[in-house]
C-alpha positions as a Markdown table, in Angstrom:
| # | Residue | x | y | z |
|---|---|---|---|---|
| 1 | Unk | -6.6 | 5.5 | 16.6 |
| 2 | Unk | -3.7 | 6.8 | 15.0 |
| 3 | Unk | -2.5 | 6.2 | 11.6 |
| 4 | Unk | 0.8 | 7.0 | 10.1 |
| 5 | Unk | 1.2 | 7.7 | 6.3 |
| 6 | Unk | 5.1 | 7.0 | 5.0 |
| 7 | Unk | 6.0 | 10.6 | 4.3 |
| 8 | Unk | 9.1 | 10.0 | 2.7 |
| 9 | Unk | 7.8 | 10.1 | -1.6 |
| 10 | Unk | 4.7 | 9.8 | -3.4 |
| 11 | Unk | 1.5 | 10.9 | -3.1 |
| 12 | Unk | 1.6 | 11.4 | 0.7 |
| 13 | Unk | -0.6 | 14.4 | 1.3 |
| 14 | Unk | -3.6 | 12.3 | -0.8 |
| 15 | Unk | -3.2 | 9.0 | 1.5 |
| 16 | Unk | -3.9 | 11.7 | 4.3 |
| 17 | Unk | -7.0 | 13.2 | 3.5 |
| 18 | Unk | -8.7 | 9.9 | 2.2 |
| 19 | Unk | -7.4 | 8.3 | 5.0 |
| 20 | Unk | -9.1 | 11.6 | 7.5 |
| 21 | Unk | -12.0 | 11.2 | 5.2 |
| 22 | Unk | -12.6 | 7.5 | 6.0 |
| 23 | Unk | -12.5 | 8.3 | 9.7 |
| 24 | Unk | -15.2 | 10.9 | 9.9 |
| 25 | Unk | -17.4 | 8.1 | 7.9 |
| 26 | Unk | -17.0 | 5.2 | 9.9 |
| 27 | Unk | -17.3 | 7.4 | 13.5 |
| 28 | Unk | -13.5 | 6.9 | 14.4 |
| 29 | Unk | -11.6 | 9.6 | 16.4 |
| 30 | Unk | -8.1 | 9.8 | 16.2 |
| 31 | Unk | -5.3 | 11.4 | 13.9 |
| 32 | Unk | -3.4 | 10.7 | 10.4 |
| 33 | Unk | 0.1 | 11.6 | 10.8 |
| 34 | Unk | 2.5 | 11.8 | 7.6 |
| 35 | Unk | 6.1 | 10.8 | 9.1 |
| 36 | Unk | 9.4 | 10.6 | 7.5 |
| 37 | Unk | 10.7 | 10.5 | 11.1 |
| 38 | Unk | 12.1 | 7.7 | 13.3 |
| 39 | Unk | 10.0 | 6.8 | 16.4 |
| 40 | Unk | 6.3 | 7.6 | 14.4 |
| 41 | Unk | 5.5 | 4.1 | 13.0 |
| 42 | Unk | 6.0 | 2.4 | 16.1 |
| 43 | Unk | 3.5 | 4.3 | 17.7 |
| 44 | Unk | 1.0 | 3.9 | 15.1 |
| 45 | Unk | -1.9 | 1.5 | 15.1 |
| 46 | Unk | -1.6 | 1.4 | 11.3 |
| 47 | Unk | 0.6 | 2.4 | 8.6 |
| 48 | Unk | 0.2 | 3.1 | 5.0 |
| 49 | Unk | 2.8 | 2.8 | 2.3 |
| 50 | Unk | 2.0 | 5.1 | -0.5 |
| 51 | Unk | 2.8 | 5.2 | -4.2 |
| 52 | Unk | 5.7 | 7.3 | -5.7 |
| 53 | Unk | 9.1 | 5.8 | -7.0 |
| 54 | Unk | 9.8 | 2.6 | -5.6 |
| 55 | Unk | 13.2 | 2.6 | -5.2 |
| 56 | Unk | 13.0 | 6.3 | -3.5 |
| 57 | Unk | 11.1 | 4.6 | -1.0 |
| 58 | Unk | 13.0 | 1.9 | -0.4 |
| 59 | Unk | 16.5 | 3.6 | 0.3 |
| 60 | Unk | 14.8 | 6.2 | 2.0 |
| 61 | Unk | 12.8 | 3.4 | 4.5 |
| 62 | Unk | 16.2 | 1.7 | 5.0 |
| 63 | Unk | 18.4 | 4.8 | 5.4 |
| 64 | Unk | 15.7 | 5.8 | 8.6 |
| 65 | Unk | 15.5 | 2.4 | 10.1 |
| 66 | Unk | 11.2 | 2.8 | 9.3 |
| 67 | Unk | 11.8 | -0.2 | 7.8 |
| 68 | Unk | 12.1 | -2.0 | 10.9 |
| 69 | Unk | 8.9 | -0.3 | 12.7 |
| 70 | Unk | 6.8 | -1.3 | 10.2 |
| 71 | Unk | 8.0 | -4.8 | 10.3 |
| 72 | Unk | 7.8 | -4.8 | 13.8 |
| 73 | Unk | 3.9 | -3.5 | 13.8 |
| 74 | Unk | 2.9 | -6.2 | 11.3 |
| 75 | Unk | 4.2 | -9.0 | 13.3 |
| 76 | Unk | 2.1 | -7.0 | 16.8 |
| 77 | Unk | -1.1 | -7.9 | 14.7 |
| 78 | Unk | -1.4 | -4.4 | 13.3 |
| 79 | Unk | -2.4 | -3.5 | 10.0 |
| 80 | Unk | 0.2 | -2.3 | 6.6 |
| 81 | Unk | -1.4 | -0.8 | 3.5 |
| 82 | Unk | 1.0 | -0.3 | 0.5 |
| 83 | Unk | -0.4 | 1.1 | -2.7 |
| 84 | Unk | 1.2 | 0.7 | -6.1 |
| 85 | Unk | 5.3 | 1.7 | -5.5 |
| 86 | Unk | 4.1 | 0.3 | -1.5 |
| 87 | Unk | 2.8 | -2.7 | -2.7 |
| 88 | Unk | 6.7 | -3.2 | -4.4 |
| 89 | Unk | 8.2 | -2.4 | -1.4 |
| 90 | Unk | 5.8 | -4.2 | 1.0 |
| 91 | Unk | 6.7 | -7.5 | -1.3 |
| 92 | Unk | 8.7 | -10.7 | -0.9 |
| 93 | Unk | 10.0 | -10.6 | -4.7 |
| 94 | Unk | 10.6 | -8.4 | -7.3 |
| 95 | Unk | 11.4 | -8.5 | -10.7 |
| 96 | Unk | 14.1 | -7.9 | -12.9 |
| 97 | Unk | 13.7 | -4.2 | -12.9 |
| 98 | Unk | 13.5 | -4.3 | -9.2 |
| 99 | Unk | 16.5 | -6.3 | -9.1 |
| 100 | Unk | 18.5 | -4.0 | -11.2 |
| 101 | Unk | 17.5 | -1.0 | -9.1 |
| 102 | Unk | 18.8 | -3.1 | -6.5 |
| 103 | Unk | 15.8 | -2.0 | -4.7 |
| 104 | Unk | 15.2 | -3.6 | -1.6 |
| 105 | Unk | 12.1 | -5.0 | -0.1 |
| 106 | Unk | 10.4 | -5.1 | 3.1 |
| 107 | Unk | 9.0 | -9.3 | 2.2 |
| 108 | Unk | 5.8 | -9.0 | 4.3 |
| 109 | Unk | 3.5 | -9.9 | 1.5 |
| 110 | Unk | 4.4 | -13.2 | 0.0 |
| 111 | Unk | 3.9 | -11.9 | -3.5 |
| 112 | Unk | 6.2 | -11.5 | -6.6 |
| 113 | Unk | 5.4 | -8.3 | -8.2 |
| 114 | Unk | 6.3 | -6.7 | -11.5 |
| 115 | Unk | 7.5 | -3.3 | -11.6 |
| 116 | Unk | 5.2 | -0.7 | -14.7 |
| 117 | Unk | 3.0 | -4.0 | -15.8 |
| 118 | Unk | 0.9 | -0.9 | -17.7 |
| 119 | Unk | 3.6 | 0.6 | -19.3 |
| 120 | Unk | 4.9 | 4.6 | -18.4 |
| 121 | Unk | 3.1 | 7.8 | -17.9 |
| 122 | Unk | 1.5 | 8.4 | -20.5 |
| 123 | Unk | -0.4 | 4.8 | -20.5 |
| 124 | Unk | -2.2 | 5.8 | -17.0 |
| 125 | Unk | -5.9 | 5.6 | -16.5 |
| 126 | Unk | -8.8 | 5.1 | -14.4 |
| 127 | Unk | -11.2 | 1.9 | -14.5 |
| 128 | Unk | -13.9 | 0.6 | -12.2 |
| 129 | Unk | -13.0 | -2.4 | -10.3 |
| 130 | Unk | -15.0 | -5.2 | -8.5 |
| 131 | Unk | -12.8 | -5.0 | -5.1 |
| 132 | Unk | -13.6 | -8.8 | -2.7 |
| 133 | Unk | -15.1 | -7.5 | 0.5 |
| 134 | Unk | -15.0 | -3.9 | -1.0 |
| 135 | Unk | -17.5 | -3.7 | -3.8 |
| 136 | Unk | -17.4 | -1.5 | -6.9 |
| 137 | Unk | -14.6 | 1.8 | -6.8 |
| 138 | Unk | -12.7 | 3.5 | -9.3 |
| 139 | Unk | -9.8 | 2.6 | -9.7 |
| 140 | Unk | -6.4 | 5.0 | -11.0 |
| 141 | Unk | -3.7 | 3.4 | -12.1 |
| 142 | Unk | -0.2 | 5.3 | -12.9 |
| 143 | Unk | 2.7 | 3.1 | -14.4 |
| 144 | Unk | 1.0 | 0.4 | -11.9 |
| 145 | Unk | 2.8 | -2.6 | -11.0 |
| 146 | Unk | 1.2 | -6.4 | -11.0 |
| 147 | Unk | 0.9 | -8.9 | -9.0 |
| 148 | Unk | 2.5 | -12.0 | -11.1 |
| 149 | Unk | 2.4 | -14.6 | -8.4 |
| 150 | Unk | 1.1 | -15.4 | -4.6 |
| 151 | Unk | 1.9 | -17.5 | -2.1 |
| 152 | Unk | -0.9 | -19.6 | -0.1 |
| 153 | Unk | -1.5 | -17.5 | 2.4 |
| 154 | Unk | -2.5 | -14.7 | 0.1 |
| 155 | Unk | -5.9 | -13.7 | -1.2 |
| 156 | Unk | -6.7 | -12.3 | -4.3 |
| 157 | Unk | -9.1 | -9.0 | -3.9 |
| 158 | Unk | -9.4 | -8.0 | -7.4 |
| 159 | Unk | -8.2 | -8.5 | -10.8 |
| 160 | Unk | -8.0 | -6.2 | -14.3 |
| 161 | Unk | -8.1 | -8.1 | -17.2 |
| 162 | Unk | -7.1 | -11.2 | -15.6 |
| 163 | Unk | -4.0 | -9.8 | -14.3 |
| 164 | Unk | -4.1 | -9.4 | -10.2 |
| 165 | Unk | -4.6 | -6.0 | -8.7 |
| 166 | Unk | -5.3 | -5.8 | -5.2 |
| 167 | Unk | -4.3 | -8.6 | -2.3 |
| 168 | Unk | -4.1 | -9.2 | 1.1 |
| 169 | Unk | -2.4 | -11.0 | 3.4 |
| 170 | Unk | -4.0 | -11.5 | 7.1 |
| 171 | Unk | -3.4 | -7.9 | 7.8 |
| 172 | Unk | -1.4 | -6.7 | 4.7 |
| 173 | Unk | -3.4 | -4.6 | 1.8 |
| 174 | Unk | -1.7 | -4.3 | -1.6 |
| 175 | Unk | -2.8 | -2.3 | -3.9 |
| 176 | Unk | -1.5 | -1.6 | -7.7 |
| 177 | Unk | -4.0 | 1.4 | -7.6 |
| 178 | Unk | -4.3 | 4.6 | -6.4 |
| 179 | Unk | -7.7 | 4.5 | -4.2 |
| 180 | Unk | -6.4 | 7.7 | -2.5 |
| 181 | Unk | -7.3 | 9.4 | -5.5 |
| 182 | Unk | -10.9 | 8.6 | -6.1 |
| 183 | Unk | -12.2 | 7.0 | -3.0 |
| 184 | Unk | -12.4 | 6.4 | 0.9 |
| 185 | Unk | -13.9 | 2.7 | 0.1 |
| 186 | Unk | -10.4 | 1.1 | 0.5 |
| 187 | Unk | -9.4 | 3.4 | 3.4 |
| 188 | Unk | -12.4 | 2.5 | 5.1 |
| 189 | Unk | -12.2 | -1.2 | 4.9 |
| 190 | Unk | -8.4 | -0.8 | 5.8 |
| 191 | Unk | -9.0 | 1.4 | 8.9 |
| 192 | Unk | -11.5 | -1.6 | 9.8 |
| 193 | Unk | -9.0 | -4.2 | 9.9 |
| 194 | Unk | -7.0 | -1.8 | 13.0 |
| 195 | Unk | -10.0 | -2.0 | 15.4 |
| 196 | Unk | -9.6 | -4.3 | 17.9 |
């Protein structure tokens, strides 16, 4: 299996070693391959999105035509996992501040998101959440967005004080969290979804 961890921003490195982590666990071989490179994604049986800034991402995504592979792996049945700036760019609609940034989305997940729900830096923190088909994990979140509305194909995972954290979408995971930093739980129920 091989599983390809956006390079271009964020906390890349992190995705990778969770994502290695969560491999040796469940007794899969394969690799974990960061990429800010053309060609990488479509050769991928999975993909993760990870968090940093948003807009970044975007333009960067875009700019290298990744975009395009990792719209072209979801609809081949394969597996997308964007955490917190990821879940923004993985999303169907943004709000105002997305909008402003003019950031543009990927509109896989038929969400609308809302960009810093928790406020800035400085408001960050670490809770422990009751993940659907998870279980218990800490959860980290820095200037996490939300999850203000879904469409009907998309189930709710989990929710922090009644405002929605975690989704999914057939084969789309997103995540206002940061599971990369404090478990291989999420990686490990993720890395199921890519076996055939």
């Amino acid at each position: 299996m091989r599983v390809a961890v956006v390079g271009v921003q964020g906390d890349v490195e992190e995705h990778v070693l969770a994502t290695k982590k969560a491999m040796r666990n469940l007794g899969i071989e394969g690799e974990v391959v960061a990429t800010r490179r053309k060609g990488v994604v479509s050769k991928s049986d999975a993909v993760i999105i990870p968090g940093g800034e948003s807009t970044t991402i975007s333009k960067l995504i875009f700019a290298d035509s990744i975009s395009n592979e990792i719209v072209e792996l979801v609809e081949s049945g394969k597996p997308v996992m964007g955490t917190c700036a990821g879940l923004i760019v993985l999303s169907k609609f943004g709000d105002e501040q997305v909008e402003k940034t003019k950031t543009k989305l990927l509109g896989l997940l038929d969400v609308k998101v809302k960009r810093n729900a928790f406020g800035r830096q400085r408001e960050s923190f670490q809770t422990t959440l009751e993940m659907k088909k998870v279980g218990k994990i800490d959860a980290v979140f820095i200037r996490a967005p939300i999850v203000e509305e879904v469409g009907k194909e998309v189930e709710i995972l989990a929710e922090f004080e009644g405002r929605i954290v975690a989704v999914q979408q057939g084969k789309i995971l997103g995540l206002a969290f940061h599971p990369e930093l404090s478990t291989t739980k999420v990686h490990e129920f993720f890395l199921n979804l890519a076996e055939p």
